[in-house]
N, C-alpha and C positions, 0 to 999 in steps of 0.2 A: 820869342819867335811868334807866338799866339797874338801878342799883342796889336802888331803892326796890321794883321788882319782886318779887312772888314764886314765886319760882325751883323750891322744890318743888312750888307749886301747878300751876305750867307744866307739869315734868319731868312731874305724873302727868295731866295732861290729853294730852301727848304720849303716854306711855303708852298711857291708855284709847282715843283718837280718832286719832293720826297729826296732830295740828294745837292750836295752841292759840292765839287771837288774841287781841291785845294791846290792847284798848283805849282811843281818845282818846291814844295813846303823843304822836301828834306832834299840835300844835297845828292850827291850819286856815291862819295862817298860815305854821309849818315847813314843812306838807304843800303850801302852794299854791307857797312859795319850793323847794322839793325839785324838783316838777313843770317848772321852768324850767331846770334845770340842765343845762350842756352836755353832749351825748352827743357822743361822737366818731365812727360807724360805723352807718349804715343797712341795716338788712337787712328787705327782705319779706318778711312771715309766708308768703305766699303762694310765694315763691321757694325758700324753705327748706320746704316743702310744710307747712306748720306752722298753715295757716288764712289769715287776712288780715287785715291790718294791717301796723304797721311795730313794725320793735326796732331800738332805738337803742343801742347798746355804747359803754360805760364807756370800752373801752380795755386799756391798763397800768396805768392809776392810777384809780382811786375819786377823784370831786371829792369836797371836801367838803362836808356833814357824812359822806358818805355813809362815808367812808373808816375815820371813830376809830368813829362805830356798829359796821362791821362788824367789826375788832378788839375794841372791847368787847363786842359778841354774840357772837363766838367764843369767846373764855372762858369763858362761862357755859355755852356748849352742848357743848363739848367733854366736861365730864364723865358728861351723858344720851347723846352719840355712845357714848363709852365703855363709858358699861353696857349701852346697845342692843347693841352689838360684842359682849360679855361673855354675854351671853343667845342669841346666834347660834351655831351650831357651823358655816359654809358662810358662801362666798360669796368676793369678791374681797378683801374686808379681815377675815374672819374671823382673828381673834388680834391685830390690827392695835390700836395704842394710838394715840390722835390727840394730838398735843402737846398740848401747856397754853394756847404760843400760835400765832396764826396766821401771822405768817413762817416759822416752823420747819415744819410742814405744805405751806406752800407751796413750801419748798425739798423737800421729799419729792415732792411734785407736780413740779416741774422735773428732777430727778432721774427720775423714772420717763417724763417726754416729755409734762409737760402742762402747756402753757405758757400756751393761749389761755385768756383771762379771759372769765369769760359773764355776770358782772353788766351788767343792761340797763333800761333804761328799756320801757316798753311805749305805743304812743299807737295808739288803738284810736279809731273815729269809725262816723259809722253803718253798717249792715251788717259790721260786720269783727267777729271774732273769732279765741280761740286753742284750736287742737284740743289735744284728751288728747297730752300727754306726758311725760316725765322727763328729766332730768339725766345720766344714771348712768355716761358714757362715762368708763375713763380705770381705773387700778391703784386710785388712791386716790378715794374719792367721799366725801364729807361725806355723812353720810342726816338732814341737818335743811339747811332753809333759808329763807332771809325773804321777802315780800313783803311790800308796803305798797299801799297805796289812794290818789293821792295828786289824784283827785277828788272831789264831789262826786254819788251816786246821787241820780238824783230832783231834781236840779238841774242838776249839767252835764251828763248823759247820761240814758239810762234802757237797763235789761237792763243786760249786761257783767256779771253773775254769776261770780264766783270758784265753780271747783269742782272737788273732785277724787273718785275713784275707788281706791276698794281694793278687791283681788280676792285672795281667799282657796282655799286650794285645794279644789277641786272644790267651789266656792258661784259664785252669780252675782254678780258684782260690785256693791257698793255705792256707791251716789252721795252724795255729803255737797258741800251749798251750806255756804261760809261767810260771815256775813252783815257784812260788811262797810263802814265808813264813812270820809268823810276822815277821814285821819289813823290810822287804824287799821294795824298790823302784826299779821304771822301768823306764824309758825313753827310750818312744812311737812316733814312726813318726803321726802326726796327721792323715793327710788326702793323703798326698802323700809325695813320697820320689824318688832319681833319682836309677834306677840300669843300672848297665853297661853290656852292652849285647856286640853282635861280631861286631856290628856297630855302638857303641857308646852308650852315656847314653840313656836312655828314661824312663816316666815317669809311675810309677806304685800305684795302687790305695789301700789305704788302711782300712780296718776298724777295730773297736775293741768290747767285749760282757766278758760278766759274764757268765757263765753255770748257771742251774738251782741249786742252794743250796737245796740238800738233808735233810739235819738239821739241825736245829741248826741258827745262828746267824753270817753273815759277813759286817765286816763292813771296806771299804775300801775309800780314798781317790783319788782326779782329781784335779791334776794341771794345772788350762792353763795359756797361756802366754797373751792370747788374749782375745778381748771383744765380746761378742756378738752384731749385731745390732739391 
């Protein structure tokens, strides 16, 4: 599925924007079959001061599909981590190489104390949404990660806008909707990503948020690369 993708066209939309999404990747039926799949772990958005709604955690293990997807997207994204990395001079993984594959990475993660898994399910219903935020806790952070859409806008819900914010230094922050459908994935700079300005790269900050769902029922997926500590 990953394959037939094109990977430079991605790399330089990542690039210019911090996001690139994937469209139509998963059917309506993958996306409606994904949407069912057992989460093992309840957490309120509102408890985790995060907004409102629910997240539902993965766990240890990725059911499947969701498991060989996210080995085969690490692969592919491990080599734009890399050159993001390579354009950076600062930060926590400055100089840092991310493997080729994703067990060897996550044994770097468990080595450094980051063990909790944060891939989750999202089930969002009316009035709930998720505030501005990132990923980034922890030595080692992947700065790319997936979502997927694995409703229907305009049919099972209405609002629940994807969006995220980049803040530049000494600019006001920009807001960028990404307009997405079932079946749709995205790949999201985590927490930071480099932009090249008239003096070179420098680093700009990122976050991401659900608008409030008007009606109805969304329920969306978070891939990450990395552990929690």
């Amino acid at each position: 599925m990953f394959d037939r993708l094109d990977w430079p066209d991605i790399a330089a939309q990542l690039d210019l924007q911090g996001y690139a999404v994937l469209s139509g990747l998963l059917t309506p039926e993958q996306a409606r079959h994904a949407a069912q799949l057992p989460a093992l772990r309840g957490v309120s958005l509102a408890r985790a001061g995060l907004g409102r709604g629910e997240l539902l955690g993965f766990g240890d293990a990725l059911p499947a599909p969701w498991d060989v997807w996210r080995v085969a997207l690490y692969r592919r994204l491990a080599p734009i981590a890399n050159h993001w990395n390579a354009r950076l001079d600062a930060g926590l993984d400055a100089g840092y190489r991310y493997p080729a594959e994703l067990d060897v990475f996550l044994q770097h993660n468990r080595q450094a104390g980051q063990v909790r898994p944060q891939s989750h399910l999202t089930r969002l219903r009316t009035g709930d949404y998720i505030a501005l935020h990132q990923r980034s806790d922890g030595k080692h952070v992947f700065p790319l990660q997936v979502i997927a859409l694995l409703s229907e806008p305009g049919v099972d819900f209405l609002g629940g806008e994807f969006v995220m914010t980049e803040q530049r230094p000494r600019m006001q922050s920009r807001p960028m909707v990404l307009p997405l459908a079932l079946g749709d994935l995205a790949i999201i700079g985590t927490a930071q990503r480099p932009f090249r300005g008239a003096r070179g790269d420098y680093r700009v900050n990122l976050r991401h948020a659900i608008s409030r769902v008007r009606d109805g029922e969304r329920i969306g997926v978070e891939l990450s690369f990395h552990d929690d500590p």
